[in-house]
C-alpha positions in Angstrom: 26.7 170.1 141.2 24.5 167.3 139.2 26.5 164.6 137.2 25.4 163.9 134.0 23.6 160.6 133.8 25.4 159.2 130.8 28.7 160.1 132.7 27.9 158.1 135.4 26.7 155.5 133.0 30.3 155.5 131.6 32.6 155.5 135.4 30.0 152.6 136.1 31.5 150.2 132.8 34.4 151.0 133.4 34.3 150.4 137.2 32.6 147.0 136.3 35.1 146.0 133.4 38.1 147.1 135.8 36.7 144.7 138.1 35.9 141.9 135.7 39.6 141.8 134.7 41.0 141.9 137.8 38.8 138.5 139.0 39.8 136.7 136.1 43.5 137.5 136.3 42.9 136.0 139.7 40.9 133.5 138.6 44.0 132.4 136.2 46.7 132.7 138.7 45.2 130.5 141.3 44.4 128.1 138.4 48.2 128.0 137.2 49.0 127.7 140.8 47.1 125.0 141.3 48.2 123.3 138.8 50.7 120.8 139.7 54.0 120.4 138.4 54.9 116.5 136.6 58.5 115.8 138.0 59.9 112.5 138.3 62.4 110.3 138.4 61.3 106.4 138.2 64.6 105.3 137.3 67.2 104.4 138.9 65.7 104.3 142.5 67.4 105.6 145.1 70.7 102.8 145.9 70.4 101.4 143.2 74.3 100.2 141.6 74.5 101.7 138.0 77.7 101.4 135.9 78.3 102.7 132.1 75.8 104.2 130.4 72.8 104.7 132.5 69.0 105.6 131.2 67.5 108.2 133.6 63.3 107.9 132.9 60.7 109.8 134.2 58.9 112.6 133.4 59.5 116.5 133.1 55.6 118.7 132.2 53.7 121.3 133.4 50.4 121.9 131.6 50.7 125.6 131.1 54.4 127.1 132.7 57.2 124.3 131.0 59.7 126.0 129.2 62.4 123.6 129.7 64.3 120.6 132.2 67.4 119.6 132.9 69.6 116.8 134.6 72.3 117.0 137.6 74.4 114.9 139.5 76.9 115.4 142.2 78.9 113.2 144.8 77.0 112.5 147.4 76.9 114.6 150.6 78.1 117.7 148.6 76.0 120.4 146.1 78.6 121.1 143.7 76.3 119.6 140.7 77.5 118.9 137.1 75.1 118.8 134.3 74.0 115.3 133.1 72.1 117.1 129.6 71.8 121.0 129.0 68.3 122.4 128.9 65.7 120.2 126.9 62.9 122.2 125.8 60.8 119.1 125.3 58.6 117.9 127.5 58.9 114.3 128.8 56.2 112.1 130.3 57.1 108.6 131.9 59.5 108.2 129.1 63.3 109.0 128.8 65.0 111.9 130.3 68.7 111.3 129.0 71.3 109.1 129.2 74.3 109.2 132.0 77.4 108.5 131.2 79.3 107.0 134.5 82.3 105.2 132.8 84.9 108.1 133.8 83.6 108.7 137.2 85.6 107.0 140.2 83.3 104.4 141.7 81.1 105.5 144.8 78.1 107.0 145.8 76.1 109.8 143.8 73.3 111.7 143.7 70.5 112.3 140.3 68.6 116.3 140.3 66.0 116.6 138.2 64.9 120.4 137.6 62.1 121.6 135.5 61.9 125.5 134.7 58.6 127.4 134.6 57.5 130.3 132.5 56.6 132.2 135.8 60.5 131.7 136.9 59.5 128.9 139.3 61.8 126.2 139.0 60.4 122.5 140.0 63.6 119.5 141.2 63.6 115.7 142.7 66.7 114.0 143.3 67.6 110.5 143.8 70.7 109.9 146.7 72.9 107.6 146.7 73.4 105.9 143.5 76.1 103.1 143.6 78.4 104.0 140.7 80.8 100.6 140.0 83.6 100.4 138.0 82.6 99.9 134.3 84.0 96.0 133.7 86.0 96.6 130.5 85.7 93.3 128.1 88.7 90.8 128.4 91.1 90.5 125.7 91.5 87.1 124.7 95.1 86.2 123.2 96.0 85.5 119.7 95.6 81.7 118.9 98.8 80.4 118.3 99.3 79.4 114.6 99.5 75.4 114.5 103.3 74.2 113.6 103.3 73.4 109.6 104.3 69.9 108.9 105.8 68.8 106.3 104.5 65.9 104.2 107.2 63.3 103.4 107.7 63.3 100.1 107.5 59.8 98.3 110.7 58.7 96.4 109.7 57.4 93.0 110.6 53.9 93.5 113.7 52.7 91.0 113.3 50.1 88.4 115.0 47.3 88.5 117.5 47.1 85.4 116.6 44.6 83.3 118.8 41.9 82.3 118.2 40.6 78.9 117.8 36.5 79.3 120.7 34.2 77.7 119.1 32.8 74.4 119.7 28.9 73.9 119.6 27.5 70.7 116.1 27.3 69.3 115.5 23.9 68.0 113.9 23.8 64.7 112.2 20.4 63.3 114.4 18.8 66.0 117.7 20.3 65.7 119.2 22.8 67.5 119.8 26.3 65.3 122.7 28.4 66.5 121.3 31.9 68.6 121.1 34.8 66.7 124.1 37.3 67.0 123.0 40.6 69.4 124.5 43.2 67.7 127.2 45.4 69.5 125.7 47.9 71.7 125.8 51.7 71.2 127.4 52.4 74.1 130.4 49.9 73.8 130.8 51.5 69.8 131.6 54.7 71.8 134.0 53.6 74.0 136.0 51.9 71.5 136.1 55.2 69.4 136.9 57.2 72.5 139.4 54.6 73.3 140.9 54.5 70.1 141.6 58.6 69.3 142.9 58.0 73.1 145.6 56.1 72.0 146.9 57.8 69.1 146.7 60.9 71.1 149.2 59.5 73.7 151.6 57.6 70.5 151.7 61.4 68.8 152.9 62.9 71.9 155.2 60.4 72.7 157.0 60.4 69.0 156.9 64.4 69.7 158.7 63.9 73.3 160.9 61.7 71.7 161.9 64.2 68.6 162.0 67.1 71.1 164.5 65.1 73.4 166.9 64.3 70.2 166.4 67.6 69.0 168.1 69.0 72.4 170.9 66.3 72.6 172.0 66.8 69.0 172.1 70.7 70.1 173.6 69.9 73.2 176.5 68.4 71.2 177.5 70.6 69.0 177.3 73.4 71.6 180.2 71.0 73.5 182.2 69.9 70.5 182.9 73.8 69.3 185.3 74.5 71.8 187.6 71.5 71.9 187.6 72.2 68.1 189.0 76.0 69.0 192.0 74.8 71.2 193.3 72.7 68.8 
């Protein structure tokens, strides 16, 4: 039985597009393949002492398969890893990868993982053993200054005037013959004392004359209380 001619026309395309497709889906997966993966960790280097907060650099890319990359690290000599960043969907190259924080960790010796996932479920790591974590030196506390003692500024007395005493006048000679000194007129303070010694005095007279009256007073009582009953016997 004869084939039509355009028929075979036809199964021949699509033989030759069938083909075509499957060398260039080759084609492509060799070339991803091939393609290699940029995973690195340039610091810290391997031994190196690290302490606090410690910058992990490198890089983390793959031309045509990153999806994402992530940081690990675990005591050395065992795989029980603990993750330094979650996933970073970012890629890095020869720059920062994230920052390690090693001031809780007990000091000794550690181990850095760095993975990067690919789209075709691949997944790309490097690691860098034996990391010398040191005990993060915590800044010394200095004592409070002691205040200085407070002094106490002597304190300058006003210094006292002498009293003045008022100079003896002489007699002031005039044309050649001595004039008598002028009287000083009595003080203000001696007036006082005269006055206060003065009501002082008749205070002390009127309460004696009142004793005195009192004490008569009672006698002449005293009396006539006595004579009464001399004058009843009789």
């Amino acid at each position: 039985m004869m084939i039509p001619r355009h028929r075979q026309v036809s199964r021949v395309l699509v033989l030759t597009v069938a083909l075509v497709g499957t060398a260039a889906m080759s084609m492509m997966g060799v070339a991803a393949q091939g393609e290699p993966t940029q995973i690195a960790i340039t610091a810290p280097t391997p031994g190196e002492a690290v302490s606090g907060a410690v910058t992990v650099s490198g890089s983390a890319d793959h031309p045509s398969q990153f999806t994402a990359y992530q940081l690990w690290f675990a005591l050395s000599g065992t795989e029980q890893w603990f993750p330094v960043t979650g996933p970073v969907q970012e890629p890095v190259q020869q720059g920062v990868l994230g920052q390690w924080d090693t001031s809780a960790l007990p000091p000794g010796q550690y181990d850095l993982r760095l993975q990067v996932f690919l789209a075709d479920g691949n997944v790309s790591e490097v690691r860098v053993d034996n990391l010398e974590v040191q005990p993060t030196q915590q800044p010394a506390l200095s004592s409070p200054a002691e205040p200085p003692p407070a002094t106490i500024a002597p304190t300058e007395m006003p210094a006292l005037a002498a009293p003045v005493v008022p100079a003896e006048e002489g007699p002031v000679e005039v044309g050649g013959q001595d004039s008598p000194a002028p009287e000083t007129a009595p003080s203000p303070d001696f007036g006082n004392a005269f006055c206060t010694g003065a009501l002082l005095g008749l205070g002390l007279m009127a309460l004696a004359g009142a004793y005195l009256f009192l004490r008569n007073q009672a006698r002449s009582a005293v009396r006539r209380a006595s004579s009464r009953p001399a004058r009843g016997r009789e």
